[in-house]
N, C-alpha and C positions, 0 to 999 in steps of 0.2 A: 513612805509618803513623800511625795515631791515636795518640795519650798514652792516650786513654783504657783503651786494650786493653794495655798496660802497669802495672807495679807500683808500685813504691816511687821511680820515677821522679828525673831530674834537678829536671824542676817541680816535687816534693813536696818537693825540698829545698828549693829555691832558692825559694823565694814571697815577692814583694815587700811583703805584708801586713807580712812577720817579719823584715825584713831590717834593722830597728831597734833588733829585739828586744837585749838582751844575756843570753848563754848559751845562744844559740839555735843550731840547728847550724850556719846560715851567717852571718858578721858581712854589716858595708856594705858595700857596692863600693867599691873603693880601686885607689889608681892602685899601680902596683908595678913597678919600673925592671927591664926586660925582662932587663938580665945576671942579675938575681938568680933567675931562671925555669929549672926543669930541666926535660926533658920526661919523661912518668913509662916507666921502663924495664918496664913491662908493657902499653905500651898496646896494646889491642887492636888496632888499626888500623894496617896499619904499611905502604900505599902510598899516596905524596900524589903526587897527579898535578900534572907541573910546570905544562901550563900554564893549569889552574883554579886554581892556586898563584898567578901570575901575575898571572889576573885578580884575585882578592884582594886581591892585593898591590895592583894599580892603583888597586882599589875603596876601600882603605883609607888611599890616600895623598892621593884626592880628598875623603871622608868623615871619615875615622877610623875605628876600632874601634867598630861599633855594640852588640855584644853583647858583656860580660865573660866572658870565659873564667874556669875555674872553679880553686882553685889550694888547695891545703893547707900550713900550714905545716911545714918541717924544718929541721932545726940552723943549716944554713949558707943558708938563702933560702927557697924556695917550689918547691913539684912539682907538674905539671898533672896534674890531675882531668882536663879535657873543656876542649878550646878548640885544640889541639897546632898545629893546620892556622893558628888566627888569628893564634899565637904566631910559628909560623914567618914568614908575610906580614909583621907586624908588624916583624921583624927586618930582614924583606926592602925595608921601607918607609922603615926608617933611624929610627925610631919611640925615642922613648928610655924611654918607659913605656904600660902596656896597662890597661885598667879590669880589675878579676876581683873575683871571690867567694872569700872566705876560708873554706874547708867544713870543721870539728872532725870527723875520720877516725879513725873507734878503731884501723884495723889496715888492713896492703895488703889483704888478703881486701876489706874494706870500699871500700877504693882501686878494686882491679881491677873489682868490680863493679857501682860508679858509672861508671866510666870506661865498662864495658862498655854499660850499659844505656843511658850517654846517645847514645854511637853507633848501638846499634839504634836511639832512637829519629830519631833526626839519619838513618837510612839512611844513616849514610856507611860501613857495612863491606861487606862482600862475603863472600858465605857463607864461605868457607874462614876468611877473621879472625874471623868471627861464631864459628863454629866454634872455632879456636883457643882463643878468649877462654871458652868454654864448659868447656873441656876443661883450660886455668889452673886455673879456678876450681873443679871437680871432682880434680882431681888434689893441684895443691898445696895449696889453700885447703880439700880435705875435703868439699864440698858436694856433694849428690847432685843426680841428674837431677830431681828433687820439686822441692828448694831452690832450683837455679837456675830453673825454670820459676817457681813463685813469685816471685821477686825480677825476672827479668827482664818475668812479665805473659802467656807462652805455656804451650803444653801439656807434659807431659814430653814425651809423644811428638815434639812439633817438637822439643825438647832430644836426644832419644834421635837422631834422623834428621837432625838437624847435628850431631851427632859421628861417626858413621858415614862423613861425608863423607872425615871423616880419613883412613879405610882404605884410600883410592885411592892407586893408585900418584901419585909426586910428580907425574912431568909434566903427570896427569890435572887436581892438584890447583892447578896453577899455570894451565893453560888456564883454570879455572871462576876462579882468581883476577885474571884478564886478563879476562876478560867472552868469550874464543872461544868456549865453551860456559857452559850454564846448571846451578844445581844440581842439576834437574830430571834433564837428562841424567846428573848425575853420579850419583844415585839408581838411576838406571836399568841404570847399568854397574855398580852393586851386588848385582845378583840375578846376575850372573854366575859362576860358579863359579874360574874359572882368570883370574889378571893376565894370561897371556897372551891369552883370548879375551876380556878387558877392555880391554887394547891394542890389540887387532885391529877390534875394534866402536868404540874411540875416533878411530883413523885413519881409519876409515870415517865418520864424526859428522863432522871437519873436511875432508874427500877432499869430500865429496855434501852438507856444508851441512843434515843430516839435523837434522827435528825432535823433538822430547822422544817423541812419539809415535809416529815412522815407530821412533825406538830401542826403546820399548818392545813395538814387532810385532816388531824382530829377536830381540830378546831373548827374547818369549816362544815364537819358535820355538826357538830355541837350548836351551831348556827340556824336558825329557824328561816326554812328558806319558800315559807308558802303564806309570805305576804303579799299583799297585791303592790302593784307596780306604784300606784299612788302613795301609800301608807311608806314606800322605800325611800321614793324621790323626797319625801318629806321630812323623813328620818336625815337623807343627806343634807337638806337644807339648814336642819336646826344643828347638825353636826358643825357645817360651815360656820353658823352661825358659835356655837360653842369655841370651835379653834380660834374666831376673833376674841371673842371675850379673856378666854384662857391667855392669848400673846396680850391681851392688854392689861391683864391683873394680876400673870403670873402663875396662877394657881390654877387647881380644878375647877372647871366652872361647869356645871347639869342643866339642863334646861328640861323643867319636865310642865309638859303643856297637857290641858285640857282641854275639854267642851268649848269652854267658855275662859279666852286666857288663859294662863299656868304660870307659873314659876322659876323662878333660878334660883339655882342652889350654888352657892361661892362654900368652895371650901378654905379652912387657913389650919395652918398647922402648927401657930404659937402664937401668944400675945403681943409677938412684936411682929408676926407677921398678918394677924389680924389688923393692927395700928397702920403697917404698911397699903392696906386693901383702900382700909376707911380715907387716910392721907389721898392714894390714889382715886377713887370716887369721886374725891370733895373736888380734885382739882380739874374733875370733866366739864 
């Protein structure tokens, strides 16, 4: 993935030009004795494969540490930004200190979404963390689908359709996180109507080894396609009408209409993120 099609990037912090500067966001590179290292408790990424672990670790006890990992200060030591995986090796190499960049962090919002962005750009996440980390950062940290597309460099719409991933049942979401399936397939079991004919189309996906494509002919047979043209366009309108709602609460929002009026259905998926809906409401 290019930097260039990215925003506010790891390399826009980190430029070697500045890294003399003083007051600059990031100081020198400095050596910093691996106990004193936390790894940061949001980080987006959260499977290291042991044995690309492994080879790192090999690679680093023949070499060393060639690139600093990126670290911010706190009370009691230092918390990684971007680097978790060379941290880990490092520990694994018996290493008693790691190079890093020291990066001035106004707030975790600020944390999570460096962390997040230098992993897209490093391609080390997999849609579902991708996701994840997307959905942090709209939730807790406030951010809309706008703001993180800005900051991470894509369109909302990619932002809108890796949250969406979310929706899949778990096991769905753990296959696309093991690499069995693709997100593409996971998209696709989206236009589905019922998790049970989304489970039945996914057993099928890993049963026949089916591609993103052969899924999207099943699916759009499975699609009821002898509605009239009015009842469509109107389906697309309240759909519109949902993806507003959905970018502005975060969550699943339904819109099921009748005769006479209808209803919206908000869904939330904990106590605290029911409290976040209600906050969010009060303050339209």
């Amino acid at each position: 993935m290019s930097s260039k099609r990215l925003g506010k990037g790891i390399e826009a912090l980190i430029n070697s030009n500045k890294l003399n500067k003083t007051n600059s966001k990031v100081g020198t590179i400095k050596k910093i004795i691996l106990s004193k290292i936390k790894p940061n408790p949001n980080q987006p990424r959260h499977n290291f494969n042991r044995d690309t672990l492994n080879e790192l670790t090999k690679s680093i006890k023949e070499k060393g540490v060639i690139t600093p990992i990126t670290l911010r200060k706190i009370v009691d030591g230092y918390e990684i930004i971007a680097g978790e995986r060379r941290w880990r090796a490092a520990k694994k190499a018996r290493l008693k200190s790691i190079p890093a960049h020291i990066v001035n962090i106004k707030n975790n919002a600020e944390m999570m979404e460096l962390a997040l962005i230098e992993n897209v750009q490093r391609e080390d996440l997999n849609p579902i963390e991708e996701a994840e980390g997307y959905a942090i950062l709209n939730s807790e940290y406030k951010m809309s689908h706008e703001d993180i597309a800005k900051s991470i460099g894509k369109k909302r719409v990619t932002i809108s359709n890796s949250l969406r991933l979310l929706r899949l049942p778990i096991e769905i979401r753990k296959s696309i996180k093991g690499g069995y399936i693709s997100a593409g397939h996971g998209r696709a079991l989206l236009q589905l109507k019922t998790d049970k004919l989304i489970k039945s189309i996914f057993k099928k996906i890993i049963d026949e080894s089916l591609s993103v494509r052969q899924v999207e002919a099943i699916v759009k047979k499975k699609s009821p396609n002898n509605k009239k043209k009015k009842i469509v366009l109107k389906e697309a309108s309240y759909r519109a009408i949902e993806n507003q709602l959905i970018e502005i609460l975060g969550t699943k929002v339904k819109l099921k209409p009748s005769r006479i009026g209808g209803s919206i259905e908000i869904i939330y998926f904990s106590n605290e993120d029911l409290e976040r809906i209600i906050d969010l409401v009060k303050s339209i």
